[in-house]
C-alpha positions as CSV (number, residue, x, y, z in Angstrom):
1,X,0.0,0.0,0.0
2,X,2.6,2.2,0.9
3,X,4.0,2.1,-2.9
4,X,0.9,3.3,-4.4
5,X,0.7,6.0,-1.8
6,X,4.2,7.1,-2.8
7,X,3.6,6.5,-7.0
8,X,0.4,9.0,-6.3
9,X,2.2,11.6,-5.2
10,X,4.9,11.4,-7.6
11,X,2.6,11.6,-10.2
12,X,0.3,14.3,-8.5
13,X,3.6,16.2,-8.4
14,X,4.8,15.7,-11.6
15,X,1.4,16.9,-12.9
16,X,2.5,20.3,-10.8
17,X,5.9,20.2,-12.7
18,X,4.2,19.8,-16.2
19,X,1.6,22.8,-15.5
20,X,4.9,24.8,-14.2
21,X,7.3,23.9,-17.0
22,X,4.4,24.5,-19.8
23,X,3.9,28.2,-18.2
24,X,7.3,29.3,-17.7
25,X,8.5,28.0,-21.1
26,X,5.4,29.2,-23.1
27,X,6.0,32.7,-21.4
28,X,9.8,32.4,-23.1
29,X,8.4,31.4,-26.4
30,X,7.2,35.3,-26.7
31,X,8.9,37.0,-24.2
32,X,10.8,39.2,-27.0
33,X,8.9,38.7,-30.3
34,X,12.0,37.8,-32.0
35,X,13.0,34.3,-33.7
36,X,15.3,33.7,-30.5
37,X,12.5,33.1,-28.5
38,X,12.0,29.6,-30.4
39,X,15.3,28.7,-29.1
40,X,14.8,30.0,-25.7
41,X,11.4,28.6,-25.1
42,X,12.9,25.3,-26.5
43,X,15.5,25.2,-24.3
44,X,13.7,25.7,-21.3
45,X,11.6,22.3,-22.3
46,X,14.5,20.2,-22.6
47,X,16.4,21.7,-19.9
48,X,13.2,21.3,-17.5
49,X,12.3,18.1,-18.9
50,X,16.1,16.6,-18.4
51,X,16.3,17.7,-14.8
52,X,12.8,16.1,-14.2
53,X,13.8,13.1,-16.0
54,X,17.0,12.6,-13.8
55,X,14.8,13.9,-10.6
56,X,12.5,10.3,-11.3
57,X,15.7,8.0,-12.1
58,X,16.9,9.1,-8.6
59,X,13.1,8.5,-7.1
60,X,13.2,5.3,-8.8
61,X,16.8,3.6,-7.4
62,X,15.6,4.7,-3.6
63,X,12.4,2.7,-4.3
């Protein structure tokens, strides 16, 4: 029981991290109105993803 407990709250969490993540990154995608912002907002989606990604693998050896 307790390992569903804990996969519900990573996933409650993660659903936090997504909303977060889409916000911030969208809000780069026109934060200047020039074509950088398409590498900017970009960037912040891998870079977000990739820490999140690492962030589960870590979650995942302690279970």
């Amino acid at each position: 029981m307790q390992a569903l407990s804990t996969i519900f709250i990573i996933l409650l969490h993660n659903l936090g991290l997504s909303k977060y993540r889409d916000t911030k990154c969208n809000f780069l995608f026109g934060l200047t109105g020039g074509t950088v912002d398409l590498i900017i907002g970009g960037g912040c989606f891998i870079d977000m993803t990739a820490v999140r990604a690492q962030e589960l693998k870590e979650i995942a050896s302690m279970l």
